[in-house]
C-alpha positions in Angstrom: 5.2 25.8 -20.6 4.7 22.0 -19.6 7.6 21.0 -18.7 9.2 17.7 -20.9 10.4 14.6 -19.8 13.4 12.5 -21.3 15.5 11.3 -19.1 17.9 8.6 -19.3 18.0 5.9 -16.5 21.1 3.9 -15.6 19.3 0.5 -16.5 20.8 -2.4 -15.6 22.6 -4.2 -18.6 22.2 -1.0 -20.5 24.3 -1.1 -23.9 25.9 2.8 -23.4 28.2 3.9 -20.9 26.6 6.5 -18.2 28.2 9.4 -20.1 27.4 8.6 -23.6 23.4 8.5 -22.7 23.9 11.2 -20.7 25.2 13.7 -23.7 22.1 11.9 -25.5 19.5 12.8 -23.1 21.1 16.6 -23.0 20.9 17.0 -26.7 16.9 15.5 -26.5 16.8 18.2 -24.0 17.8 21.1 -25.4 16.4 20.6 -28.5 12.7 20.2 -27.2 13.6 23.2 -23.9 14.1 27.0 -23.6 16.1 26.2 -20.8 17.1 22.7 -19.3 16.3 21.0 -16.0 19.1 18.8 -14.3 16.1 16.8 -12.3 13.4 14.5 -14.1 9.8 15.7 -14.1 6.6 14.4 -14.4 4.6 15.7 -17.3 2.2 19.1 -16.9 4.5 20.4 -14.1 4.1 17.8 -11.7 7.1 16.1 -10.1 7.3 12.8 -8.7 4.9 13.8 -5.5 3.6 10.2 -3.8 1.0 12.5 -2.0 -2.4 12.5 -3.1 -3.1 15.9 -1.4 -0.1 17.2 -3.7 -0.4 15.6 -6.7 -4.0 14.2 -8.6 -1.9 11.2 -10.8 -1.9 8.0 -9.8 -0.2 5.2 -11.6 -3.1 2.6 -12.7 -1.3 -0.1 -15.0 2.4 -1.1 -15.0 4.4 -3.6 -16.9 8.0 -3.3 -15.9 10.6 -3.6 -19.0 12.7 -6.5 -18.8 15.1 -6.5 -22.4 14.7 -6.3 -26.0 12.6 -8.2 -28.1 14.2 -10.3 -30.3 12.5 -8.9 -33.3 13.1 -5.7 -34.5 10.3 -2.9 -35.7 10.5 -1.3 -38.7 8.3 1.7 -39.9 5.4 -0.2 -38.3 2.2 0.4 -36.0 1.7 -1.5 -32.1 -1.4 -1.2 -30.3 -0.8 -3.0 -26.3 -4.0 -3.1 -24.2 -3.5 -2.5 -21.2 -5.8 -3.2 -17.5 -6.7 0.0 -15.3 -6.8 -1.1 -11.9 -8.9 2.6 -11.5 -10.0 5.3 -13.7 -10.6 9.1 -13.9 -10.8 12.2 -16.2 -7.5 12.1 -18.3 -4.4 9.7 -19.2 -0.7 9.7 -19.5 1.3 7.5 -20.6 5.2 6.3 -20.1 7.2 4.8 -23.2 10.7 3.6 -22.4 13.6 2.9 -24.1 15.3 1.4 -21.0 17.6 -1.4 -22.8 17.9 0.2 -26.4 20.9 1.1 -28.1 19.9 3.3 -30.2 17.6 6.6 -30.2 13.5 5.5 -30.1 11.5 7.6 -32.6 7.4 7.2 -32.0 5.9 9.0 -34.7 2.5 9.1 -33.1 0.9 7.9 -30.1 -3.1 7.7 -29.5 -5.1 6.4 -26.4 -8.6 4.4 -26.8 -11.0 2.2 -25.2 -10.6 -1.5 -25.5 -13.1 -4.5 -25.0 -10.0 -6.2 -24.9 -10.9 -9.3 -26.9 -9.2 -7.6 -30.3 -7.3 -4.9 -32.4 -10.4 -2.8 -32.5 -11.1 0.0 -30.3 -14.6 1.6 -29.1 -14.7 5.2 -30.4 -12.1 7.1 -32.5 -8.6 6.7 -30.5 -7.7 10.0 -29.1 -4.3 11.8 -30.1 -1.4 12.0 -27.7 1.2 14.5 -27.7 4.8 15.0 -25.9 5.6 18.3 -25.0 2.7 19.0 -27.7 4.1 17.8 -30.3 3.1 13.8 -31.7 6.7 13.0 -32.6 9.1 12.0 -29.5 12.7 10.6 -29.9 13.6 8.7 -26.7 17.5 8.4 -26.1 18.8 4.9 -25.2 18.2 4.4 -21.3 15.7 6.8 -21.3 11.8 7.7 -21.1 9.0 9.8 -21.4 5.9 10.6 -20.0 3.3 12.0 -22.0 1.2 15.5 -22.2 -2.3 15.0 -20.4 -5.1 13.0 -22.9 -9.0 13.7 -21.9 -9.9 10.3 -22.0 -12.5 9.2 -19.1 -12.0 5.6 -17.6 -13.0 4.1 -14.8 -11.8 0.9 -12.5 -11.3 -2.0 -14.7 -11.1 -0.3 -18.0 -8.9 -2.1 -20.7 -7.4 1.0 -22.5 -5.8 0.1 -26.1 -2.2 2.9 -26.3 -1.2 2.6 -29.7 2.3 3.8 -31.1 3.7 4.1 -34.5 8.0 3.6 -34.7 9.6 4.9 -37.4 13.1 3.5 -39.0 14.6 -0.1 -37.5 14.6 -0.1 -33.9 15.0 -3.2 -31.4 11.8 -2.3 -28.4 12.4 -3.2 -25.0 9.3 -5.4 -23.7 7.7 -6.7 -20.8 8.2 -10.5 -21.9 4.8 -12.1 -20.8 2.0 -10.1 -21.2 -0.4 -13.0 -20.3 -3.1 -11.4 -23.1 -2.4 -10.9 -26.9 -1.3 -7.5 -28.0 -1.0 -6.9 -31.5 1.3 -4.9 -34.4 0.7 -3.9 -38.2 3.2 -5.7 -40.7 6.5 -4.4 -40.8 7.0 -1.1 -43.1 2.9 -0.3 -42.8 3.3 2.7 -40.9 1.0 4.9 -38.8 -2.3 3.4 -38.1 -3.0 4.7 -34.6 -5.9 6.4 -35.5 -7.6 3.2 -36.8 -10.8 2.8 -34.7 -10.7 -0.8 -36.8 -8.3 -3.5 -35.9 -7.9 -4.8 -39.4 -4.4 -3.6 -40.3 -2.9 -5.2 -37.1 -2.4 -8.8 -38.1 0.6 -9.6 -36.5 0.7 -10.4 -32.8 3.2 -10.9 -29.6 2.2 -12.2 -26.3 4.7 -9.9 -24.9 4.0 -5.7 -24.2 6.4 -3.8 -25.8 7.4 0.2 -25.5 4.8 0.9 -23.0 5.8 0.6 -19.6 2.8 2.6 -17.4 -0.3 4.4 -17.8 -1.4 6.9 -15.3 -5.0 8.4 -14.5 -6.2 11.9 -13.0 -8.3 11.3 -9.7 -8.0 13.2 -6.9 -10.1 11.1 -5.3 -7.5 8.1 -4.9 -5.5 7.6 -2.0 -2.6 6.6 -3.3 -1.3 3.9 -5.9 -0.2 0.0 -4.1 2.9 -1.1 -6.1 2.9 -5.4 -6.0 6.5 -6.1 -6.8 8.3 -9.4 -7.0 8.9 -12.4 -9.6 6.6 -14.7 -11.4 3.9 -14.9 -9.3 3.7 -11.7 -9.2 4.0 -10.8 -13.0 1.1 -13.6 -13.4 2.7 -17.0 -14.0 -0.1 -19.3 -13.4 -2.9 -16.5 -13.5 -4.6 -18.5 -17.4 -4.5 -21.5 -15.6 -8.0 -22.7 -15.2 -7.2 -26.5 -14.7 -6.1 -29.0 -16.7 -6.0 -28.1 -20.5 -7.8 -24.9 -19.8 -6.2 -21.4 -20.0 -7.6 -17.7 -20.1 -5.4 -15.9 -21.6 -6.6 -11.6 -21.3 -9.1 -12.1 -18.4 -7.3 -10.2 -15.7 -6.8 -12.6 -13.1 -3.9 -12.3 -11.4 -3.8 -12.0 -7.7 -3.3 -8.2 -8.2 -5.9 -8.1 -10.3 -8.3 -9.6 -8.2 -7.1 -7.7 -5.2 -7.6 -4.5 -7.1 -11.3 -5.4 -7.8 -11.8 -5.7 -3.7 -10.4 -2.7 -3.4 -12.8 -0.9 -5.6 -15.7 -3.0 -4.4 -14.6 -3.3 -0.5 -13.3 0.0 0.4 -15.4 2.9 0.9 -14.9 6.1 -1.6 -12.4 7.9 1.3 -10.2 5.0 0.8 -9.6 4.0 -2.8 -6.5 3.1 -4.1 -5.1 2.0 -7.8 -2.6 -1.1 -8.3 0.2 -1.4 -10.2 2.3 -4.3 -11.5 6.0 -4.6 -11.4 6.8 -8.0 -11.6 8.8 -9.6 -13.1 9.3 -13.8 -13.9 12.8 -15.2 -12.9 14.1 -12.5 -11.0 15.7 -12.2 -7.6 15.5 -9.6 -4.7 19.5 -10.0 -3.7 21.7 -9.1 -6.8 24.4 -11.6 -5.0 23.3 -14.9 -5.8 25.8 -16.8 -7.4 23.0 -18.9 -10.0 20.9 -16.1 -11.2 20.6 -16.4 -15.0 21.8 -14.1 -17.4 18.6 -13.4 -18.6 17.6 -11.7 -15.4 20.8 -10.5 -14.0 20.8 -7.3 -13.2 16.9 -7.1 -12.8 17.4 -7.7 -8.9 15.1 -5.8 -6.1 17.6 -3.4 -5.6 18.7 -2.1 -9.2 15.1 -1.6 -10.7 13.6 0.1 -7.8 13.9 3.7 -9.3 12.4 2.9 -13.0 9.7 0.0 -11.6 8.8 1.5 -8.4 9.4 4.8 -7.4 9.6 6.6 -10.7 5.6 5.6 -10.5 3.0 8.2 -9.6 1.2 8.4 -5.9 3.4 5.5 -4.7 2.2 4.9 -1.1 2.3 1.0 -0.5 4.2 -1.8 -2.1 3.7 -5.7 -1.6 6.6 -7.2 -1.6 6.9 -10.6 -3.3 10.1 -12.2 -3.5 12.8 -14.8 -1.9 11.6 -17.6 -4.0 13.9 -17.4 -6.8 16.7 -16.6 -4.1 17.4 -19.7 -2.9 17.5 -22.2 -5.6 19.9 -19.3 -7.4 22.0 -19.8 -4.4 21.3 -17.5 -1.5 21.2 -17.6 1.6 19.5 -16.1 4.6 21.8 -13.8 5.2 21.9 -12.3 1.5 18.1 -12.3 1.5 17.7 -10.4 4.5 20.2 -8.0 3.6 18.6 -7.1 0.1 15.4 -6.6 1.7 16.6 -4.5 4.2 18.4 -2.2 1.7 15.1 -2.3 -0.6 12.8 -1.8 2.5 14.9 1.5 3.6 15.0 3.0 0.8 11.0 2.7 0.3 10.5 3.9 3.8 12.8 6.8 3.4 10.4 7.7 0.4 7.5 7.7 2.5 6.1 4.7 1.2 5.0 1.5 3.2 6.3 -2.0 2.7 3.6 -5.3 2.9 6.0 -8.4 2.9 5.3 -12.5 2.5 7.9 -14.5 3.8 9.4 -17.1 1.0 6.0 -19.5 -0.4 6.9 -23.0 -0.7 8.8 -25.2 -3.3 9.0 -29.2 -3.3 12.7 -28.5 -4.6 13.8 -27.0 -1.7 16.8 -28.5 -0.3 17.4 -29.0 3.5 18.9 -25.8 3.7 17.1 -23.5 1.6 14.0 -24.8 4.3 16.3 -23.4 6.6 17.5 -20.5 5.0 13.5 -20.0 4.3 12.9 -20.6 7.8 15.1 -17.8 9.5 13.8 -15.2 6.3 10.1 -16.0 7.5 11.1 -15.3 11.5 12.6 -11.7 10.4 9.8 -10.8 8.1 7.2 -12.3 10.7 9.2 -10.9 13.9 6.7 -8.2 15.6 5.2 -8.7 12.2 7.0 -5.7 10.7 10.1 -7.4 9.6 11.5 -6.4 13.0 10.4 -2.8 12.6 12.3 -2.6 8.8 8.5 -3.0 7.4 4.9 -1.9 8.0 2.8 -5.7 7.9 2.9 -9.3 6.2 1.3 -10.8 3.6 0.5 -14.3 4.7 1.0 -15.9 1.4 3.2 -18.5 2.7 0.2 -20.2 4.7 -2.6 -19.5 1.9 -0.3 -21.5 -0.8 1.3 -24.3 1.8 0.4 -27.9 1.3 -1.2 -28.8 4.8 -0.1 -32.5 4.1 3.1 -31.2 2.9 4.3 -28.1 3.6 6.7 -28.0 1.2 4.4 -28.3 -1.8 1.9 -25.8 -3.1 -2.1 -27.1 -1.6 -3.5 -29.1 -5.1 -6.6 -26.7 -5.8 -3.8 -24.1 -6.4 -1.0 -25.6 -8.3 -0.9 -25.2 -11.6 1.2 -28.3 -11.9 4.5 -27.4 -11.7 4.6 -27.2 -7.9 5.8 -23.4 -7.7 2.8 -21.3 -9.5 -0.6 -20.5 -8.2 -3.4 -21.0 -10.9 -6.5 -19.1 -11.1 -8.3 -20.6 -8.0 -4.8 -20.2 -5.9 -4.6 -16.2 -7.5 -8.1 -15.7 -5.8 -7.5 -17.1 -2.9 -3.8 -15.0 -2.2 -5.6 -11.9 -3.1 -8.7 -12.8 -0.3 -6.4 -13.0 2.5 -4.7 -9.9 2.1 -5.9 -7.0 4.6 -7.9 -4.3 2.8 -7.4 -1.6 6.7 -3.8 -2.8 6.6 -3.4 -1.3 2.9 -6.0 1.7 3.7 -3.3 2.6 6.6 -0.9 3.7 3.9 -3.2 6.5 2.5 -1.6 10.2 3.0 -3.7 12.4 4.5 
């Protein structure tokens, strides 16, 4: 028997103390189990093995939960599209109730092809089962990964996962999904099997509920995590120039970096990419101006859910230190939270690419110095003195040459901090496709 997963994370700023979602996620358990397991577990059998040799699932799309919407579903259908960065012979997919207070109930669930311009899907959606069965209650803080689903993809697939919710239930989201997404009114019911999009005529520019989507290939080396704030999450990736935005077309820096890969590497070396950014966060938890939107979503306390929870984890890019300073750190804290952050990745087996901080015209005189002693560790024999396995020269692709401080024109999207389209293409160009291939398991 496959063996189910619903677990319950300790999320930061979750509603329930440790205990009461723990009794939670042990009633879930035993009601859906002949006998328990103390230990989460990917669907099918297959535990949380980063090797490829071990393990034929790789995590392909990611979008990291961040709270709760602010409007509640009721009895309604969601369809999110979401971007596979590769493909192969069958899906799974993860739906979190991270930040919810209550227990989730997802009625159904079906996957689908997208051409990712509407509602609509090509062919008849394709059923998805947990466990076996289509109905799944997720307790509060916890997850689920779904049985296998036979659908065939392949790199740069938009995949449409639709879920119907039943009762009144506050979903946690990813807040800025940089695309539309779209829902059924509220108290419409299931329409996941609609090939048509017709009955979905509300939409949020946020993904809700759906948090991953993994693909069978054992062909992939492994699955590059790109974690960090905004600029990772995509701030600035619709920005075409002035009064021009394309919204849906996939072109954030780790979008476009994922396209090398499948283009630039040869078969042997193939990797997917996931995305676990997240805008306005922080990689020390210790900074004294971090807003309470985003406290609590630090480098540190997300790792397990965003990062090593995921499937074939062998590299991560690690983007962050910008948001640190103006919240009020310093060198020392910086370095310290990506030193604890680092280790623990390494002790996973999985290598780290860093950037030292990218540049802000609001930097004070100290956070350029604070800025400057972060860059000399991460750049020092450049493998963060031995703590990390390369860099990611970001810094210098976005820099000003007249001015350091500010972000080169053809990049900025105008508010001196974001890269636009043009600066998203140029940050994914100078990364090293043989430095990322050196993190394949063989």
């Amino acid at each position: 028997m496959r063996r189910f997963l619903a677990r319950v994370l300790e999320p930061a700023r979750a509603p329930l103390a440790r205990g009461v979602a723990a009794a939670l996620a042990l009633t879930l358990a035993s009601s859906v189990l002949a006998a328990s397991t103390s230990t989460a577990a990917a669907p099918d059998g297959n535990g949380p093995d980063h090797r490829p040799g071990g393990n034929a699932w790789f995590t392909s799309w990611a979008s990291s939960q961040q709270g709760l919407a602010p409007d509640p579903l009721r009895d309604q259908s969601m369809r999110m599209i979401t971007h596979l960065s590769q493909g192969g012979d069958a899906v799974r997919i993860r739906v979190q109730n991270t930040f919810g207070a209550a227990p989730l109930t997802v009625d159904a669930a079906t996957v689908a092809h997208s051409d990712g311009k509407d509602a609509a899907t090509r062919g008849r959606p394709l059923p998805v089962t947990f466990d076996g069965r289509r109905e799944v209650v997720i307790p509060p803080g916890g997850e689920v990964w779904s049985d296998t689903t036979g659908l065939r993809t392949a790199a740069q697939d938009d995949i449409a996962v639709s879920l119907s919710v039943s009762g009144t239930v506050a979903p946690g989201r990813h807040d800025s999904a940089f695309r539309t997404n779209y829902l059924t009114p509220p108290g419409s019911g299931d329409h996941t099997a609609d090939p048509a999009g017709t009955a979905f005529t509300e939409t949020t520019g946020s993904t809700l509920l759906v948090s991953a989507v993994d693909v069978r290939n054992p062909r992939l080396r492994g699955t590059l995590v790109a974690y960090g704030s905004s600029v990772v999450d995509g701030t600035g990736s619709t920005n075409c120039g002035p009064g021009c935005e394309r919204p849906g077309a996939n072109l954030r820096w780790t979008d476009d970096l994922a396209r090398r890969i499948t283009s630039e590497l040869p078969a042997t070396r193939q990797f997917a990419l996931a995305n676990a950014g997240i805008g306005g966060t922080t990689s020390a938890a210790t900074c004294p101006g971090i807003g309470g939107a985003v406290r609590g979503l630090d480098a540190a306390a997300r790792l397990e859910r965003d990062v090593l929870a995921l499937h074939g984890v062998t590299g991560v890019l690690y983007y962050y230190g910008t948001n640190d300073l103006p919240a009020g750190c310093d060198a020392a804290q910086i370095q310290a939270s990506y030193r604890e952050v680092f280790r623990r990745l390494r002790d996973a087996g999985i290598k780290v690419y860093v950037t030292p901080i990218t540049p802000r015209p609001g930097y004070t005189d100290q956070h350029n110095r604070d800025r400057h002693t972060v860059g000399t560790f991460v750049s020092k024999w450049n493998s963060c003195g031995g703590t990390c396995d390369g860099i990611l020269p970001f810094d210098r692709v976005l820099a000003d040459p007249v001015r350091p401080n500010s972000i080169n024109p053809p990049y900025d999207t105008g508010d001196g901090v974001h890269a636009n389209i043009a600066g998203q293409q140029a940050l994914a160009d100078i990364v090293s496709l043989p430095m990322l291939a050196a993190s394949a398991r063989r």
